[in-house]
N, C-alpha and C positions, 0 to 999 in steps of 0.2 A: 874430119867429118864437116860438113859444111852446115852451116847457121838452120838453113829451111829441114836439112836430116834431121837436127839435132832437136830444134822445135817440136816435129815430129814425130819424135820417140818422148819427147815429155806429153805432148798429147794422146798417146797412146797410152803411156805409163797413168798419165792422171786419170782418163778415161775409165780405165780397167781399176784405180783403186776407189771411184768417185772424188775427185780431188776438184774443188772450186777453184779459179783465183781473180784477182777483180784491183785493179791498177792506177792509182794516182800520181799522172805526169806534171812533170814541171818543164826542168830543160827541157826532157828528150822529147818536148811535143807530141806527143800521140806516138812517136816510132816505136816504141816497144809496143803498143797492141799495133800497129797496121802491120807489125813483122808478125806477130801471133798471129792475126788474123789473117794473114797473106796464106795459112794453112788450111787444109781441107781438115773439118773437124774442131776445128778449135771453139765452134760451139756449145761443146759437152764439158771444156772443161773452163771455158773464158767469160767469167757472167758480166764485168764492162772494166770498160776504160778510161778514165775521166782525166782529160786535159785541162789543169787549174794552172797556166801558167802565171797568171796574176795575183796578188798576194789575196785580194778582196775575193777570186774566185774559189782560192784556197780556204778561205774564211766560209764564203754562203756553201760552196759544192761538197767538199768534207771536211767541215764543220773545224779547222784548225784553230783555235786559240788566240783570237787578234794579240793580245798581250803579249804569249810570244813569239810573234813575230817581233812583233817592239823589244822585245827583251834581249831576242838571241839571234833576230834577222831571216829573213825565208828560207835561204842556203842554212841550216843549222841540223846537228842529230836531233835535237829536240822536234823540230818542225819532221822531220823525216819517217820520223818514229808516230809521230801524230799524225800524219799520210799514211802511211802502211797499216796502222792499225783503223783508223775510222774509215777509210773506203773498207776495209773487209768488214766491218760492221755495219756501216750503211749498207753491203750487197746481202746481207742476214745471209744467204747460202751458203758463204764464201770460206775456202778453210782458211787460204792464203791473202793477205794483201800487202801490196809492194806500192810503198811512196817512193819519188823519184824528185829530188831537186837538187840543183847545182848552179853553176856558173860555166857556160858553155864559150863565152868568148866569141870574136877577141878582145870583148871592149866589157866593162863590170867588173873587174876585178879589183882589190885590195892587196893590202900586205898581207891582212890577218888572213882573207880568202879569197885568193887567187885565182883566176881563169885556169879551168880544168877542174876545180875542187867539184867534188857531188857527194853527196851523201844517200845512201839505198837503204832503203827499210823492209824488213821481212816481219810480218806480224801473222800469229797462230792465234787459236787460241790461248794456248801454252805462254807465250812469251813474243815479246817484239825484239829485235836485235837493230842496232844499225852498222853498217859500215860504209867508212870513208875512205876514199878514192882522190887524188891527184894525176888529172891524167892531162900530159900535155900534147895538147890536137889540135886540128881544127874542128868546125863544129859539128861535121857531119862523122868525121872518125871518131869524137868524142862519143855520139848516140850510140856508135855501133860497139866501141867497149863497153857503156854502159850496158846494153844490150847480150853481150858475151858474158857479163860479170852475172848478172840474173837468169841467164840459161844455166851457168855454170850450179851456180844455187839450185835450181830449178830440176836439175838434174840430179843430183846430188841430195835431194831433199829426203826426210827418212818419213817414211809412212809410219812406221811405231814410236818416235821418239820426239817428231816436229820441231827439230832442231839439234 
């Protein structure tokens, strides 16, 4: 099935059980909502999208923890999990919010974190999770597994259990 079907049927599925979700990018720049939003519909279930790709935007726009960032660096689960979780509290409607930061390359990388590294946040009210990701791309293949990785969630997600 292809990316725009698949979108498609989580806008349908979210629709029909009223399901929010509401999006804090880093890497993937704005790509994961203009790919949501590229759908007819995605209104009913998409309440926004906020591109903080700068540490300071990350700080004023939702609300991340200056410290740490100092502590544990932008690319971290901590910072990802505090993305996912305070955009869906800033959006109040929102069931779901997904933080998105990484190292998209080719140039940024370390030893400890390497080009390709991301880390994705899923935060309920229930619980936040994060998971981490090494994917070796370029930067535009990189968005679009990131992109696959959060459909796959996204699809997948349980309306009784949120997690």
């Amino acid at each position: 099935m292809e990316i725009e079907e698949k979108i498609r049927a989580i806008i349908k599925k979210f629709t029909k059980n009223r399901i929010w979700i509401a999006i804090g990018e880093s890497c993937t720049g704005g790509y994961i909502s203009h790919m949501i939003t590229n759908i007819s519909g995605a209104s009913k279930v998409f309440e926004r999208g906020i591109v903080c790709y700068g540490n300071q935007a990350k700080i004023d726009l939702i609300k991340v923890n200056p410290k740490d960032i100092e502590n544990y660096g932008a690319v971290s689960e901590e910072i990802a999990r505090q993305m996912a979780n305070n955009v869906r509290i800033i959006s109040k409607l929102c069931d779901i919010g997904i933080g998105i930061t990484g190292i998209a390359g080719p140039t940024g990388g370390t030893p400890e974190k390497p080009v390709g590294l991301v880390y994705i946040g899923y935060s309920t009210n229930k619980e936040t999770i994060v998971k981490k990701y090494n994917f070796n791309a370029d930067r535009i293949t990189f968005k679009k597994l990131i992109l696959e990785e959060i459909i796959e969630f996204l699809e997948n997600y349980s309306f009784t259990h949120n997690f």
